[in-house]
C-alpha positions as CSV (number, residue, x, y, z in Angstrom):
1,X,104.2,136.8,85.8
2,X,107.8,135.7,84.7
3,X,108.9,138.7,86.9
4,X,107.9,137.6,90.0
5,X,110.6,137.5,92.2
6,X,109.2,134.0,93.9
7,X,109.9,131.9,90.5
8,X,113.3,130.7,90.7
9,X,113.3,131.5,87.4
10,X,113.9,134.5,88.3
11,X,115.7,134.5,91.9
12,X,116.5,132.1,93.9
13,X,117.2,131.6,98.0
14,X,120.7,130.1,98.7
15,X,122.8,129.2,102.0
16,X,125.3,131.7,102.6
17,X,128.8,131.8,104.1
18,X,129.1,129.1,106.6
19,X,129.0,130.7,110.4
20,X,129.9,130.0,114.2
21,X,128.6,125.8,114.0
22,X,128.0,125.9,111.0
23,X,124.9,128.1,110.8
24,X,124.4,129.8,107.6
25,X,122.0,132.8,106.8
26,X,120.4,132.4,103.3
27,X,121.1,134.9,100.9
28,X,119.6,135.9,97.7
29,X,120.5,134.7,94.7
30,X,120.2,134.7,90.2
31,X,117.6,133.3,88.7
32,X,117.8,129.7,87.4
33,X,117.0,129.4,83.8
34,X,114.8,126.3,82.2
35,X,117.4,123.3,81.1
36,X,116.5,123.7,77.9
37,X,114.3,126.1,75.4
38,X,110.6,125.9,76.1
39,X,108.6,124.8,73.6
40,X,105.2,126.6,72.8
41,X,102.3,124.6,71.7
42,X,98.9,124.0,73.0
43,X,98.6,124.2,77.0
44,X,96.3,121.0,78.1
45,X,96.6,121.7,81.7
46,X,98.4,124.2,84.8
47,X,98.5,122.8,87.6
48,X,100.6,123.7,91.1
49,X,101.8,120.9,93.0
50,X,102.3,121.3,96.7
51,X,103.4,118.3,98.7
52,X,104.0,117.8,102.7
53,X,102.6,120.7,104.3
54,X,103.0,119.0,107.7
55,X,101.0,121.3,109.8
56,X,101.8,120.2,113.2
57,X,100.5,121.0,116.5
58,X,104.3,121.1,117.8
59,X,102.5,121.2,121.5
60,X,100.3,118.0,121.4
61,X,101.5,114.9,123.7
62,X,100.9,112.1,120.6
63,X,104.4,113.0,118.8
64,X,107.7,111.3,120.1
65,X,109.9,114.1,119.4
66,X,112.2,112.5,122.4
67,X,113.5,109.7,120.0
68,X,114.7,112.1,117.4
69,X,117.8,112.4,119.0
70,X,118.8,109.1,118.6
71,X,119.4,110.2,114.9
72,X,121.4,112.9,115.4
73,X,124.9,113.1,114.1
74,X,126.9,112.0,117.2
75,X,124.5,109.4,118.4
76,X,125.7,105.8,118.9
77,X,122.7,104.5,117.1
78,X,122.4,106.7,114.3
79,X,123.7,103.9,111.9
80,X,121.1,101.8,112.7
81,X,118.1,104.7,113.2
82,X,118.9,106.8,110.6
83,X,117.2,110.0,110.6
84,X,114.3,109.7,112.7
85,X,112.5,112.8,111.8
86,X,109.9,112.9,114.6
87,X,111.2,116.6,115.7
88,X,112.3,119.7,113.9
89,X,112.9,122.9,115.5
90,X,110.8,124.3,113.0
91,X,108.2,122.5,113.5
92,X,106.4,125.2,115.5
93,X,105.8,127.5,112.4
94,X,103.9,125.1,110.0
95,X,100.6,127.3,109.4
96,X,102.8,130.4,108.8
97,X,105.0,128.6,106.3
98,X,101.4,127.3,104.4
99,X,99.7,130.5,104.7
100,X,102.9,132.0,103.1
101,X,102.9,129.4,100.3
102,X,99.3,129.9,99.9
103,X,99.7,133.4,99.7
104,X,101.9,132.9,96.8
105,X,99.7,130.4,94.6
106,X,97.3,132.9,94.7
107,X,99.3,135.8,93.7
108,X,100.9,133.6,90.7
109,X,97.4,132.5,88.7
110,X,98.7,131.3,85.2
111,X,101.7,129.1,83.8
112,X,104.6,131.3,83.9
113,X,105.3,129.9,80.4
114,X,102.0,129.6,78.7
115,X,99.6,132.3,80.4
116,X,97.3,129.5,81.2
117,X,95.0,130.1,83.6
118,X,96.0,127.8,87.0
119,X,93.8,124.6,86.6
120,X,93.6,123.2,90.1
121,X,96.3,122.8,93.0
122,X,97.2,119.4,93.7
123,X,98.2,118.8,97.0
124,X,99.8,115.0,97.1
125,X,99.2,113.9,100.9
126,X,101.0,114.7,104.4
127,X,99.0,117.6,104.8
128,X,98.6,117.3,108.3
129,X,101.7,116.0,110.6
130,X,99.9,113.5,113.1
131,X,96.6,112.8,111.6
132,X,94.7,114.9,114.2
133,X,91.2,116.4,114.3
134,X,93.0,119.5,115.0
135,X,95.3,119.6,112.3
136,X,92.5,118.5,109.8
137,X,90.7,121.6,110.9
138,X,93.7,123.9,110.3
139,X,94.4,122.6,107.0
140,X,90.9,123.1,105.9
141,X,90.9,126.7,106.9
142,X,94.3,127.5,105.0
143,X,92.8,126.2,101.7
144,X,89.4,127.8,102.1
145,X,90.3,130.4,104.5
146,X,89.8,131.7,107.7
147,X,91.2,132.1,110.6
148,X,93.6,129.7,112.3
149,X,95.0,129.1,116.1
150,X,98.2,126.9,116.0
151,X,98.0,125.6,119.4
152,X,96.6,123.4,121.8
153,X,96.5,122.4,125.4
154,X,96.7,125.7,127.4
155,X,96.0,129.2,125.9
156,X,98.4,131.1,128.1
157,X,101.1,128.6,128.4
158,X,103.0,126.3,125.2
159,X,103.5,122.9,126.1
160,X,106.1,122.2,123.0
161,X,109.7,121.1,123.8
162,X,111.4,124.1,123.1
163,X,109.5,126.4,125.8
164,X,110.4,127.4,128.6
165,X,108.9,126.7,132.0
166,X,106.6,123.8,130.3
167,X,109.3,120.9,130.7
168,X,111.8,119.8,132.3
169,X,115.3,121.5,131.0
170,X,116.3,119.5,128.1
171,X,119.4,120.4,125.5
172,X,118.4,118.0,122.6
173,X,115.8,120.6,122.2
174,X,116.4,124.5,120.5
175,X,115.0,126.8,122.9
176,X,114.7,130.4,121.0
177,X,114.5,131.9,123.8
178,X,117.3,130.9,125.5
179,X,118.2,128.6,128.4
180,X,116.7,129.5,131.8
181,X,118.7,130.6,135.1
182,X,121.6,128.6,135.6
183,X,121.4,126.5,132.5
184,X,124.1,126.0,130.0
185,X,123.1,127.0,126.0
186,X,121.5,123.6,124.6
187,X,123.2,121.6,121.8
188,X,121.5,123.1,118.5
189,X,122.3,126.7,119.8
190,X,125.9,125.8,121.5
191,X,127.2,123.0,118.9
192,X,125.4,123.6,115.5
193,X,125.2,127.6,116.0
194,X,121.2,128.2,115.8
195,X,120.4,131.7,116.9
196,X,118.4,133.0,119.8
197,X,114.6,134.7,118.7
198,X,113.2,135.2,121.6
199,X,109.6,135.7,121.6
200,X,109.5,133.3,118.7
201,X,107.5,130.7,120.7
202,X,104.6,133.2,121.8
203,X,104.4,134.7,118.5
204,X,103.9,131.1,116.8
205,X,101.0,130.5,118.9
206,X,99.0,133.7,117.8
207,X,95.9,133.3,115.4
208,X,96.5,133.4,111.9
209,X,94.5,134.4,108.9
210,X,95.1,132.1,105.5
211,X,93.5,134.3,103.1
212,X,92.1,130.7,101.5
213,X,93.5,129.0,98.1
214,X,91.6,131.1,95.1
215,X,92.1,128.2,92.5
216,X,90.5,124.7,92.7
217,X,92.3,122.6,95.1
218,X,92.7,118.6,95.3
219,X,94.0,116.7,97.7
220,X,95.7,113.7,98.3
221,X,95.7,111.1,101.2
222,X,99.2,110.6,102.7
223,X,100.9,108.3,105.4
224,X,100.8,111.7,108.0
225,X,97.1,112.2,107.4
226,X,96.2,108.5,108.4
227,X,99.3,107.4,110.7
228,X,100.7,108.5,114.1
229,X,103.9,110.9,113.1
230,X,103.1,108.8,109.5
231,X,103.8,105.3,110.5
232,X,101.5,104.1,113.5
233,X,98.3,102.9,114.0
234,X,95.8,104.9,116.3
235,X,94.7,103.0,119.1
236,X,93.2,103.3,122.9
237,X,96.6,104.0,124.6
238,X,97.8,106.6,121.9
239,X,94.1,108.3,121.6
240,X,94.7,108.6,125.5
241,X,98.0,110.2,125.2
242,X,96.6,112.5,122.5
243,X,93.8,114.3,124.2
244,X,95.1,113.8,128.2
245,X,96.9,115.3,130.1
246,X,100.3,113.5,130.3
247,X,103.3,114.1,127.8
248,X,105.9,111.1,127.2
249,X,109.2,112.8,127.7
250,X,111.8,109.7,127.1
251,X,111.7,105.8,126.6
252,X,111.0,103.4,129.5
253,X,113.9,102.8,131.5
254,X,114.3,99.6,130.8
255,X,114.2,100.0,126.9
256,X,117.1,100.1,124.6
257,X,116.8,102.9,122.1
258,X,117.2,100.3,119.6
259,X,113.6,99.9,120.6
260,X,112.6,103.1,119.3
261,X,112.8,101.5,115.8
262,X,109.1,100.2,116.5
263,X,107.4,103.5,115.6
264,X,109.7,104.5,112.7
265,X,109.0,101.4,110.4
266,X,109.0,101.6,107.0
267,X,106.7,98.7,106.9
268,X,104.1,97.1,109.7
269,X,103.7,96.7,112.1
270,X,104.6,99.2,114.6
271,X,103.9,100.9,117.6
272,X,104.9,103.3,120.3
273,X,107.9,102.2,122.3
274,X,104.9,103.7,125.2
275,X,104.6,101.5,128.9
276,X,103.8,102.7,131.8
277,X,107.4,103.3,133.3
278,X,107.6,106.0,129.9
279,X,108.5,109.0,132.1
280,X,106.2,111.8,131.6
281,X,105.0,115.3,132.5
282,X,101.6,117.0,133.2
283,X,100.0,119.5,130.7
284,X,96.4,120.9,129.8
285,X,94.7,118.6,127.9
286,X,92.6,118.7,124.9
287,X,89.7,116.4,123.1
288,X,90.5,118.7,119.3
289,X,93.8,116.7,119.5
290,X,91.7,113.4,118.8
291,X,92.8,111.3,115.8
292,X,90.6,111.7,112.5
293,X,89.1,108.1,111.4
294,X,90.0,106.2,107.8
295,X,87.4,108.1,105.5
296,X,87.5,111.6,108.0
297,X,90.2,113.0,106.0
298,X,87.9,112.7,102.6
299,X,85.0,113.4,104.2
300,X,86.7,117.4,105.2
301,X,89.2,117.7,102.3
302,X,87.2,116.5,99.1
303,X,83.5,115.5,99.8
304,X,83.5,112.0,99.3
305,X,83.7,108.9,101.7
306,X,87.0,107.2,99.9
307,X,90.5,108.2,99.7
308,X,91.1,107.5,95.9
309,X,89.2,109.5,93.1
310,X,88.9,110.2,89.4
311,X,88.4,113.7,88.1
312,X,88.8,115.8,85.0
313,X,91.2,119.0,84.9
314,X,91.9,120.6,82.4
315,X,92.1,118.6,79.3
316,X,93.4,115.5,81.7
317,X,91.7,113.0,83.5
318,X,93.3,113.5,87.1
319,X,93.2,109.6,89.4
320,X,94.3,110.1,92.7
321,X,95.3,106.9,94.3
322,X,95.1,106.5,98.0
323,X,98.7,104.8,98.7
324,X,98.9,104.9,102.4
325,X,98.7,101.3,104.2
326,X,96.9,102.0,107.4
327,X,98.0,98.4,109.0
328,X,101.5,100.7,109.8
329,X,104.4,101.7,108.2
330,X,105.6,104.9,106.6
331,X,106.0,103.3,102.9
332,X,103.1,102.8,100.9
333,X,101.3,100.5,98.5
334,X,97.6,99.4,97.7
335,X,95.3,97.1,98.7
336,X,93.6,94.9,95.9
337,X,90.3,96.7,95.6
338,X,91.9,99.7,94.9
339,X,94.3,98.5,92.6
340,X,91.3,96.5,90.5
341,X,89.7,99.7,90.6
342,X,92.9,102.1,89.1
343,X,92.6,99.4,86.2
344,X,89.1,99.6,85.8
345,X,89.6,103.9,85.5
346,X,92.5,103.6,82.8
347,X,90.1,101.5,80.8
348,X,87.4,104.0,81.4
349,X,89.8,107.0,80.6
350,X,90.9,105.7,77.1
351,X,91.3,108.7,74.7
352,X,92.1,111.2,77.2
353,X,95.6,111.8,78.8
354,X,95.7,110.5,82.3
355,X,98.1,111.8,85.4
356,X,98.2,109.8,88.2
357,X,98.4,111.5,91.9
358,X,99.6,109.8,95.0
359,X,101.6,110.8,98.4
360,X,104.0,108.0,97.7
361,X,106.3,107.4,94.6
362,X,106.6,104.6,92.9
363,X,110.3,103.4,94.3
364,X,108.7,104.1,98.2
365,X,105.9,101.6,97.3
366,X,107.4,98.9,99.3
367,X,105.3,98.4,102.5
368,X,104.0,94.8,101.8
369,X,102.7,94.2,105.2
370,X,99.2,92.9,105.9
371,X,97.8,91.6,109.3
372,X,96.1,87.9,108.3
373,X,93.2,87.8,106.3
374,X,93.2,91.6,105.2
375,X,94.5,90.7,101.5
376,X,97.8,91.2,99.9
377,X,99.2,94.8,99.4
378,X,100.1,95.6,95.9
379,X,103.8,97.4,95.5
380,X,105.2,99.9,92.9
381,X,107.0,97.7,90.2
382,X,103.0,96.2,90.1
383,X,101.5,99.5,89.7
384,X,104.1,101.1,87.2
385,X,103.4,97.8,84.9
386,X,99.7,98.5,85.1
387,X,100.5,102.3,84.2
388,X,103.0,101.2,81.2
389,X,100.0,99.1,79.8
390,X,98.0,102.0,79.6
391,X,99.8,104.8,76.7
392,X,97.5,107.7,77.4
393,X,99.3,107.7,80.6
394,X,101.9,111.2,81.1
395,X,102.7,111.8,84.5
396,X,102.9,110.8,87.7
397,X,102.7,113.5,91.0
398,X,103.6,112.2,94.2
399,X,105.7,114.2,97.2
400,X,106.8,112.0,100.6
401,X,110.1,112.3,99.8
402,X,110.5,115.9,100.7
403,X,112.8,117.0,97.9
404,X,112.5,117.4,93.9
405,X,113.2,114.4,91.7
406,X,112.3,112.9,88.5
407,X,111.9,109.6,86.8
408,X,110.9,108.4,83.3
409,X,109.1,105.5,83.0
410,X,108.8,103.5,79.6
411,X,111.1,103.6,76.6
412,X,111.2,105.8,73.1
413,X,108.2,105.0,71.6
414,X,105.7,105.6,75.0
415,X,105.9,105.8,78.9
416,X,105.4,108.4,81.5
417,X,107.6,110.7,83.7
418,X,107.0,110.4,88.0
419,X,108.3,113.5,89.2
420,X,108.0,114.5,93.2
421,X,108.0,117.9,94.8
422,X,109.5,119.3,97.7
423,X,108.3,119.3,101.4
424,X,107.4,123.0,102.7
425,X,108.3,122.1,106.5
426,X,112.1,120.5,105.3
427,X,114.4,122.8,102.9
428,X,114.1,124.2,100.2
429,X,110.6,124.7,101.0
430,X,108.6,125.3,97.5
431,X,106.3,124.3,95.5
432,X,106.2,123.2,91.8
433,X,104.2,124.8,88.6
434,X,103.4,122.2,86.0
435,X,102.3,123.2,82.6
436,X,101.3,120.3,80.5
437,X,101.6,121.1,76.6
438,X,101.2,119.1,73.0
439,X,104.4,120.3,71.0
440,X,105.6,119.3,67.5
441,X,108.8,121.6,67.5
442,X,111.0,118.6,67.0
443,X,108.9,117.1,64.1
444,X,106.6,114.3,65.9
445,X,103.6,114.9,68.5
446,X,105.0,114.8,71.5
447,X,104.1,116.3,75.2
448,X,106.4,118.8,77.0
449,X,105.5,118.8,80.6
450,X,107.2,122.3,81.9
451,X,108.3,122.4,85.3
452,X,108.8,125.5,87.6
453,X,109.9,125.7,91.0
454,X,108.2,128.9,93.3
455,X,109.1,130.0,96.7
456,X,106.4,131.0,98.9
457,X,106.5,134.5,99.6
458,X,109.0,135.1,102.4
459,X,112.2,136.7,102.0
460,X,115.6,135.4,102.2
461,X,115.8,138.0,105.4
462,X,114.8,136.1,108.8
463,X,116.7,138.6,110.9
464,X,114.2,141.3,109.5
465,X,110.6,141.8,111.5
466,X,110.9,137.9,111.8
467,X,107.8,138.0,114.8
468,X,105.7,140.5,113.2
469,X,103.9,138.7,110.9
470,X,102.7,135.3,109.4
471,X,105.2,135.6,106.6
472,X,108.1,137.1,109.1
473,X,107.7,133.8,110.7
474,X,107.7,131.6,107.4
475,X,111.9,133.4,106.7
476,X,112.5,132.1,110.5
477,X,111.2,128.7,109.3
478,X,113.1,128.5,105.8
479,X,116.7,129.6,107.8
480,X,116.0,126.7,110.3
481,X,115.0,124.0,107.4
482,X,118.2,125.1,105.7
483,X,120.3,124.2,108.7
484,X,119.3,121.0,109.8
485,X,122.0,119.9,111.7
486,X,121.0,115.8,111.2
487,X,121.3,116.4,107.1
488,X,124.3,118.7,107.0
489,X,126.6,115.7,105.9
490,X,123.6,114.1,103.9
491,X,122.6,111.9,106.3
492,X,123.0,108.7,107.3
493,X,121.6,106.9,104.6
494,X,123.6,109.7,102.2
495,X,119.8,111.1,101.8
496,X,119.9,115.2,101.0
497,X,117.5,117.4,100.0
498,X,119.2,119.8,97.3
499,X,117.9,118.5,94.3
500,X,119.6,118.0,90.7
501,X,118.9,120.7,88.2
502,X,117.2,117.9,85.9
503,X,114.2,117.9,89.0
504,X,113.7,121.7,89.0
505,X,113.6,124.4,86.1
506,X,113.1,122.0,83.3
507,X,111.2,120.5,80.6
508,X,110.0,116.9,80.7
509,X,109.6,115.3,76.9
510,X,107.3,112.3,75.8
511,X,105.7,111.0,72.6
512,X,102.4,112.1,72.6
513,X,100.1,109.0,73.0
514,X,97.0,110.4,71.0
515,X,99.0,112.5,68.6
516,X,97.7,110.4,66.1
């Protein structure tokens, strides 16, 4: 499988020459080699890790894609915002881009380095985009398979904010097909140089087939799963908004934009900037927008009534922790119970090598915030100390941060390395092979975690039968992730999403903790 053109090992997808606003095509390029030799010894575990799917229904009326543009580059507030994230012109092409990467985890079934047979997919959290009944539904159908319809609302007509016809004319918004009579081009199209597809909207709302995940899959809670747009509460007024038949289209006139920083906390509480002077629009409604309840998500994706689990893979005990904090707020932590109960597990799991699982990182485990009388929240420097106590520890898995990194916990004689993996609705768009391995080529036990970054499966080509297919439609997705226009200068907050080589094709080294 070392061949494969989708290992980045072997080619890789690359921004090209820099175009009219900046737009760049992405071209094809080498193959990026491992950091260092690997090491062969004997495989414990292959897993892939795919984090931050994001399947979105781009057309429902619970998203608050009109504050987004207070985070773009030339917005007054964008110091104090950041960005917002709560629209993406790709946004409308999720399931294509899953089925795509799904597609390619089944065509790659062993460690590109060992010839281990895949163990299990781990999927760690933000699965779904706005922790809808709908979206739920989707997701389960890509891993098991089936057949998928990204839309809601109307079936003849989308409602998303890049259509035509369905809103008002507004320029924040790209429109692939183009502005209508006697409209100028909008901003992403005439300032920042994105392309016109038309047809691209239509074709995004035709049914899809995921041909299902062939390997075991597991999956982890995230703050998108259990959050509105991953930071909000569910409540009466929002659960209206999500299944009715009115769409918020701009903040109450009387509201500062400042104001908007209610529903993009990084810690609770928060809510929707949403009153009754919001202006808004009519469209179809729908009761499958409805928002799933704390233990739904479990219930669908892994058979059990609770958001954190321990399971075996492999030759490693896999503990999933449940890091989302459902009082609000997109950064995570745990509550107590949960946190007695990861100890408890550790002690349990002595004598076996442990890897922990989690949507959030450790550094993004921050969200202290707790209404009275829920009990205190338990933050990352907590956890990692509980970890550190505990040798048989290796690795840690997480995603939220939509972009690869790595960290090593501990010092030279044990610890652990926390890596993350990439979003596949934000650029680069991949996923992350993981082969776990007991070495001795350096003299002492030790474990060589081998990392290996995949593309799904489409081409570097967008221009090239971009509407005909599923995967055609995943290229027009990856060009538009690649051009952000709000990350072109790295962002407010300097924050980029090209990793370091050290977070890609690599080996990760640790003394092996029962090498005796």
């Amino acid at each position: 499988m070392t061949g494969d053109p989708r290992l980045t090992t072997s080619a890789t997808i690359a921004r090209g020459e820099e175009m009219q606003g900046g737009w760049r095509d992405l071209v094809e390029g080498p193959g990026e080699d491992y950091l260092e030799p690997v090491p062969s010894g004997e495989p414990l575990v292959c897993l892939w890790h795919v984090s931050d799917v994001h399947l979105c229904d781009a057309e429902s009326p619970a998203r608050l894609e009109y504050l987004d543009r207070f985070g773009d580059p030339d917005s007054p507030y964008r110091a104090a915002l950041g960005d917002i994230g709560t629209y993406r012109p790709q946004e409308i092409l999720t399931v294509q881009v899953a089925v795509s990467m799904v597609t390619a985890v089944n065509e790659i079934d062993r460690g590109p380095t060992t010839g281990r047979q895949v163990d299990a997919v781990v999927l760690t959290g933000d699965l779904t985009d706005n922790a809808q009944r709908n979206e739920l539904d989707w997701f389960s159908r890509i891993i098991d398979g089936g057949e998928i319809a990204p839309r809601s609302g109307s079936e003849t007509e989308s409602s998303w904010v890049g259509a035509i016809g369905a809103h008002r004319w507004d320029d924040r918004y790209w429109h692939p097909d183009g502005p209508p009579s006697g409209e100028q081009a909008d901003r992403p199209t005439f300032v920042f140089g994105y392309p016109l597809i038309p047809g691209l909207v239509e074709a995004a709302r035709r049914t899809v087939i995921s041909p299902g995940i062939l390997h075991r899959s597991i999956a982890v809670h995230g703050n998108h799963d259990g959050l509105l747009q991953g930071t909000v509460p569910p409540d009466a007024v929002t659960r209206a908004l999500a299944v009715g038949s009115e769409r918020i289209i701009g903040l109450d006139p009387t509201f500062s934009p400042t104001q908007a920083s209610q529903a993009i906390e990084q810690t609770g509480p928060a809510s929707y900037p949403t009153t009754p002077s919001s202006p808004r629009l009519t469209i179809t409604p729908d009761i499958a927008r409805d928002f799933v309840g704390p233990t739904e998500f479990a219930a669908v994706l892994t058979g059990r009534d609770c958001n954190y689990f321990s399971t075996d893979v492999g030759d490693i005990r896999l503990i999933s922790i449940d890091t989302v904090n459902l009082n609000g707020g997109w950064q995570g932590s745990l509550d107590e119970t949960q946190f007695d109960w990861l100890g408890e597990q550790l002690a349990e799991a002595a004598g076996r090598y442990v890897v922990i699982a989690s949507h959030h990182p450790s550094p993004t485990l921050t969200n202290d915030y707790a209404p009275p009388g829920s009990g205190r929240r338990v933050l990352g420097a907590e956890v990692v100390e509980l970890l550190l106590r505990h040798p048989h520890v290796i690795a840690w898995m997480a995603g939220h941060i939509h972009h690869h990194a790595a960290l090593w916990h501990g010092d030279e004689v044990s610890g652990f390395w926390e890596f993350t993996t990439a979003s596949i609705i934000d650029w680069p768009q991949q996923a992350r092979i993981v082969e776990m391995v007991r070495v001795s080529d350096r003299g002492l036990p030790e474990i060589a975690i081998v990392s290996t970054i995949v593309d799904h499966v489409a081409g570097a080509d967008w221009r090239r039968d971009s509407l005909a297919d599923p995967v055609g439609m995943a290229a027009v997705s990856r060009a538009l992730a690649a051009n952000d226009y709000r990350i072109r200068d790295g962002g407010s907050t300097g924050h980029v999403r090209d990793s370091s080589l050290g977070a890609r094709n690599t080996v990760w080294r640790l003394p092996d903790p029962l090498g005796g």
